[in-house]
VOROMAR-391211 format. One record per residue (C-alpha): residue number from 0; chain; y, x, z. Coordinates in nm, 4 decimals. Layout:
BEGIN
<pt><nr>NUM</nr><kette>A</kette><y>Y</y><x>X</x><z>Z</z></pt>
...
This chain:
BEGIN
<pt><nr>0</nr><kette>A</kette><y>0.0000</y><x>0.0000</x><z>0.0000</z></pt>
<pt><nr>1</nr><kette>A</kette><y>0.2702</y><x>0.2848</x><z>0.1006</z></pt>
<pt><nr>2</nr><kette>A</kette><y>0.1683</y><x>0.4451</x><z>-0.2585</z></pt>
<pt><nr>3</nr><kette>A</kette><y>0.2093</y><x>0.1355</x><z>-0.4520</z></pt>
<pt><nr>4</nr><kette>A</kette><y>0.5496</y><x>0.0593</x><z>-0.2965</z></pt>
<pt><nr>5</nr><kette>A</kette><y>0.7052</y><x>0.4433</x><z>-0.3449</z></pt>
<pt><nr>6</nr><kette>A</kette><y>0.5216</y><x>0.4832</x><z>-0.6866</z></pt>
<pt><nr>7</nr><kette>A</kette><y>0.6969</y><x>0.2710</x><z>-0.8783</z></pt>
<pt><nr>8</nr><kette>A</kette><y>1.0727</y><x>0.1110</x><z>-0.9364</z></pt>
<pt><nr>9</nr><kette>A</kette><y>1.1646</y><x>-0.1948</x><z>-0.6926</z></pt>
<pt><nr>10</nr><kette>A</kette><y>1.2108</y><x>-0.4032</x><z>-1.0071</z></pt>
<pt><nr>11</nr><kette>A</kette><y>0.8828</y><x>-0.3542</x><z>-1.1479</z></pt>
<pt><nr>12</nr><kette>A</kette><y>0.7756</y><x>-0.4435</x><z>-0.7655</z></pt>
<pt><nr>13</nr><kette>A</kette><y>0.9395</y><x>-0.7316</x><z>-0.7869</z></pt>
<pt><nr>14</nr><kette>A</kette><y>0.8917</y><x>-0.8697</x><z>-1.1318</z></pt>
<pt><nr>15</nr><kette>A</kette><y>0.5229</y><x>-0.7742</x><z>-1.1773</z></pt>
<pt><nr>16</nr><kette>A</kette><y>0.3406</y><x>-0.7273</x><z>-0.8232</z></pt>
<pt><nr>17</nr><kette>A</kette><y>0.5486</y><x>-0.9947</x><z>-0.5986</z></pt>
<pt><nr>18</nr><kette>A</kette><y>0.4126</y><x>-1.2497</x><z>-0.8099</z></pt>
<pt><nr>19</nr><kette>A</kette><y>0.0639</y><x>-1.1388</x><z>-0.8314</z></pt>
<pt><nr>20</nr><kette>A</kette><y>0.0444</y><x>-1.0870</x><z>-0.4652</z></pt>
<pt><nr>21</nr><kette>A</kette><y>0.2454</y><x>-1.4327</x><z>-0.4423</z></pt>
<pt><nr>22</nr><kette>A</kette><y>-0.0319</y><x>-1.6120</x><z>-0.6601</z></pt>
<pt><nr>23</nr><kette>A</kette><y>-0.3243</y><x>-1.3692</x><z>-0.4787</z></pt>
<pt><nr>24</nr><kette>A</kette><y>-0.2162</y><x>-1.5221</x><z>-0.1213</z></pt>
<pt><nr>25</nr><kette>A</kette><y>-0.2167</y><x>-1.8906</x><z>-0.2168</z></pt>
<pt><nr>26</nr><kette>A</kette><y>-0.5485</y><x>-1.8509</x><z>-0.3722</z></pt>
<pt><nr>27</nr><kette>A</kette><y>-0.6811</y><x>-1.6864</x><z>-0.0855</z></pt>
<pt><nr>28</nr><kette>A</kette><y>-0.5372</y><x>-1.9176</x><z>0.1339</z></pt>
<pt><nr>29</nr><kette>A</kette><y>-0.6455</y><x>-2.2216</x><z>-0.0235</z></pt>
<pt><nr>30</nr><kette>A</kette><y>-1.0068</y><x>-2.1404</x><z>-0.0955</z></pt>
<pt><nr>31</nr><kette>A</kette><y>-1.1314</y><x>-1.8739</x><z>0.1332</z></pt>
<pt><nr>32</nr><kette>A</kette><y>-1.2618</y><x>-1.9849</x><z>0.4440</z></pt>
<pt><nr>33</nr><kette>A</kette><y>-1.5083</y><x>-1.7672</x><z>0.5486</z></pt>
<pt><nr>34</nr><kette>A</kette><y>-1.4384</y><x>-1.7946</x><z>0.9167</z></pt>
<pt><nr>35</nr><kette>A</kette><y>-1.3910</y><x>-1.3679</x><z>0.9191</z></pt>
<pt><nr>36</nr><kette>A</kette><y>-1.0624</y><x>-1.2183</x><z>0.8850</z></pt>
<pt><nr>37</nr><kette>A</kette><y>-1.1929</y><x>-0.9221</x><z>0.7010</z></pt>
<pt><nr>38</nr><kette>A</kette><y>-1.4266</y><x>-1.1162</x><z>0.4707</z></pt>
<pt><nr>39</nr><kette>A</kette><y>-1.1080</y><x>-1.3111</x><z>0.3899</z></pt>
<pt><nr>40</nr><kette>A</kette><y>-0.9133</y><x>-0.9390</x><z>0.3477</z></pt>
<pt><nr>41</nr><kette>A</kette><y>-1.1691</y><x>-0.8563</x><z>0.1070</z></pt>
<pt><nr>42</nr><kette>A</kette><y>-1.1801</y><x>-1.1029</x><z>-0.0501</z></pt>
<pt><nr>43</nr><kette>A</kette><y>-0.7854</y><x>-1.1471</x><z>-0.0801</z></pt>
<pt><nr>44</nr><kette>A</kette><y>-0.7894</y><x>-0.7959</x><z>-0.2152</z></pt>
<pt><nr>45</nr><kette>A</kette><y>-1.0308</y><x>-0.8385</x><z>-0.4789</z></pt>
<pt><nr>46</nr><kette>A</kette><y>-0.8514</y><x>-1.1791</x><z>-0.6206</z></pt>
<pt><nr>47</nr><kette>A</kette><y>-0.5373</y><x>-0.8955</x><z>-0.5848</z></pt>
<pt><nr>48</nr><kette>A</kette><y>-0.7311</y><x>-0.6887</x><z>-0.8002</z></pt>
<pt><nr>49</nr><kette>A</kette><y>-0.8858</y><x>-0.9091</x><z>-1.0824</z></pt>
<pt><nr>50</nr><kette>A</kette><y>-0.5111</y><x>-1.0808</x><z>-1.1377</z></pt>
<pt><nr>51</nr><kette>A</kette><y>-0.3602</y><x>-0.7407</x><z>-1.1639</z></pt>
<pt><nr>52</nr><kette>A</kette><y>-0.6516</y><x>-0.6642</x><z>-1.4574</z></pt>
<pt><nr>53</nr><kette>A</kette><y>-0.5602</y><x>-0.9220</x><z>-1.6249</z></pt>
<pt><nr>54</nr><kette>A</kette><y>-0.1844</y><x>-0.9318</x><z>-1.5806</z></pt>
<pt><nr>55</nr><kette>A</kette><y>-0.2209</y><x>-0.5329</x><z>-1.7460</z></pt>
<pt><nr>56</nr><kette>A</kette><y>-0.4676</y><x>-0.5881</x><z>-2.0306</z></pt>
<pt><nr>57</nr><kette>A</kette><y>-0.2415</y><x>-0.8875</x><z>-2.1204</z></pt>
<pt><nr>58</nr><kette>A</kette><y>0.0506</y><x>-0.6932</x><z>-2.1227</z></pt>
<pt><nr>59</nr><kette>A</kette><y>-0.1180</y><x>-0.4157</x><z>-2.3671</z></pt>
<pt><nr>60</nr><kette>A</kette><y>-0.2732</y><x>-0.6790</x><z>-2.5498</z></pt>
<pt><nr>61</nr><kette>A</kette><y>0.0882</y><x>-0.8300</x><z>-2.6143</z></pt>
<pt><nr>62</nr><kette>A</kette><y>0.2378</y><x>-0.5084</x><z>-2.6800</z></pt>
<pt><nr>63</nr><kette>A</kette><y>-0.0036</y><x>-0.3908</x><z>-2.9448</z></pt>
<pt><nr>64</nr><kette>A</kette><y>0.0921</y><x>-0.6930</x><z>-3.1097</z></pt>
């Protein structure tokens, strides 16, 4: 987390991870109820992950385009 918030530009922060994380939250909120904080963690950070995947190959997809 202290990487990913020094390695790149606030606005990049705030235009392309806020939102994922924003989106990766609700999700997690909404459907994981596994009765374990970490499971839930986990879990959180792997919906973090996947969006991220396919926030990125969209954007090269779009920009090969």
């Amino acid at each position: 987390m202290y990487t990913l918030i020094h390695a790149l530009p606030v606005q990049r922060l705030l235009v392309e991870q806020l939102p994922i994380i924003a989106l990766s939250m609700v999700i997690a909120e909404l459907f994981y109820k596994f009765h374990s904080f970490t499971l839930e963690l986990v879990a959180f950070f792997v919906t973090w992950y996947i969006i991220e995947l396919v926030f990125v190959a969209g954007v090269r997809l779009l920009r090969r385009e």
